[in-house]
DRENMAR-291271 format. One record per residue (C-alpha): chain; residue number from 1; x negated, y, z negated. Coordinates in nm, 4 decimals, padded with zeros to 6 digits. Last residue first. Layout:
BEGIN
ch,i,x,y,z
A,NUM,X,Y,Z
...
***
This chain:
BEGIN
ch,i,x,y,z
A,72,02.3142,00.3169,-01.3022
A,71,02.3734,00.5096,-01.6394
A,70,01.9843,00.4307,-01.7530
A,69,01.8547,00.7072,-01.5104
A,68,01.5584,00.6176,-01.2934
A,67,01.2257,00.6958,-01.4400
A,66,01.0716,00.3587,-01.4472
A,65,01.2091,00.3137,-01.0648
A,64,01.0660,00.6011,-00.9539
A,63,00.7259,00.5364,-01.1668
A,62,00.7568,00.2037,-01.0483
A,61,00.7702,00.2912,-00.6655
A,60,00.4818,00.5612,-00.6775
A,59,00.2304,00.3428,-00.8146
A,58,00.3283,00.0943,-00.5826
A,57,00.2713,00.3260,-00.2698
A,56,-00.0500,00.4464,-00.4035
A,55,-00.2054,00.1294,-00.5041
A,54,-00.1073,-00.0169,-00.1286
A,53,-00.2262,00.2930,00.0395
A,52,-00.5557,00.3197,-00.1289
A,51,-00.6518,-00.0044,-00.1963
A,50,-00.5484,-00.0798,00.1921
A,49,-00.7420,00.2127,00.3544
A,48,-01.0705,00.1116,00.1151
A,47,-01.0223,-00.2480,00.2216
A,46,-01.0504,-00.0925,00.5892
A,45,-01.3273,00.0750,00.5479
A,44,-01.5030,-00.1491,00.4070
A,43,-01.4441,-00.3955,00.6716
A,42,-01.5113,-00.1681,00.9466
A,41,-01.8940,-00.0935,00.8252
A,40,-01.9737,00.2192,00.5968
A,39,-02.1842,00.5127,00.6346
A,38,-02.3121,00.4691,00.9829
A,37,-02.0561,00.6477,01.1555
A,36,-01.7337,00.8347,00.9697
A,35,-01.5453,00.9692,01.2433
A,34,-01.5744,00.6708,01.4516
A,33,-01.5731,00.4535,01.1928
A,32,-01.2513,00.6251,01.0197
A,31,-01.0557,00.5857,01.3930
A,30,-01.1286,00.2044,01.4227
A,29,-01.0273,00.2187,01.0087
A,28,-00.6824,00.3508,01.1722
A,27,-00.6680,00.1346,01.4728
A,26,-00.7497,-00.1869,01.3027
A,25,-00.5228,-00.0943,01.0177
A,24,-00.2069,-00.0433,01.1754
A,23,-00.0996,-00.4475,01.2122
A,22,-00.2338,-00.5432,00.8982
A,21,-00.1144,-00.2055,00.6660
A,20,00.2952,-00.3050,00.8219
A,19,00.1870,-00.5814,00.6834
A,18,00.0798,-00.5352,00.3419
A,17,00.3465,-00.2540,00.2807
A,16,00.6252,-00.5103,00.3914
A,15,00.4565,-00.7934,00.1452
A,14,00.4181,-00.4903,-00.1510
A,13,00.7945,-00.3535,-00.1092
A,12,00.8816,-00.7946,-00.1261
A,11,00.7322,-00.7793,-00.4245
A,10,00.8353,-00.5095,-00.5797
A,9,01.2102,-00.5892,-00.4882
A,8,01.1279,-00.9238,-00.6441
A,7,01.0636,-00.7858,-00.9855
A,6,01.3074,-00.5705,-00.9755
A,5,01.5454,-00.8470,-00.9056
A,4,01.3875,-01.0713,-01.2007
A,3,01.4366,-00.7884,-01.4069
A,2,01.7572,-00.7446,-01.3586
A,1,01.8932,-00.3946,-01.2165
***
């Protein structure tokens, strides 16, 4: 794979992350509040939800494609 390719398959992994994250989050950081009152408003929350996922996710990606074999 090029680099420029892998590149852009990164990218466009970290758009489809980012939105899939915008249309769920409301209901998921709606859930945290509820669960977690008082501690931290819905806007933390829910850039704590998206660090997490979308540093976890990419993480996970490179390493995969980092440690694919050289033969393909």
């Amino acid at each position: 794979m090029s680099r420029k390719l892998a590149i852009f398959a990164f990218w466009v992994l970290g758009f489809g992350i980012g939105f899939i994250g915008y249309l769920s989050l409301p209901n998921i950081a709606h859930w945290l509040a509820l669960s977690i009152p008082n501690y931290l408003n819905q806007a933390v929350l829910g850039a704590l939800i998206a660090g997490v996922v979308g540093s976890a996710i990419s993480t996970f990606a490179i390493v995969t494609w980092a440690n694919r074999s050289a033969a393909v």
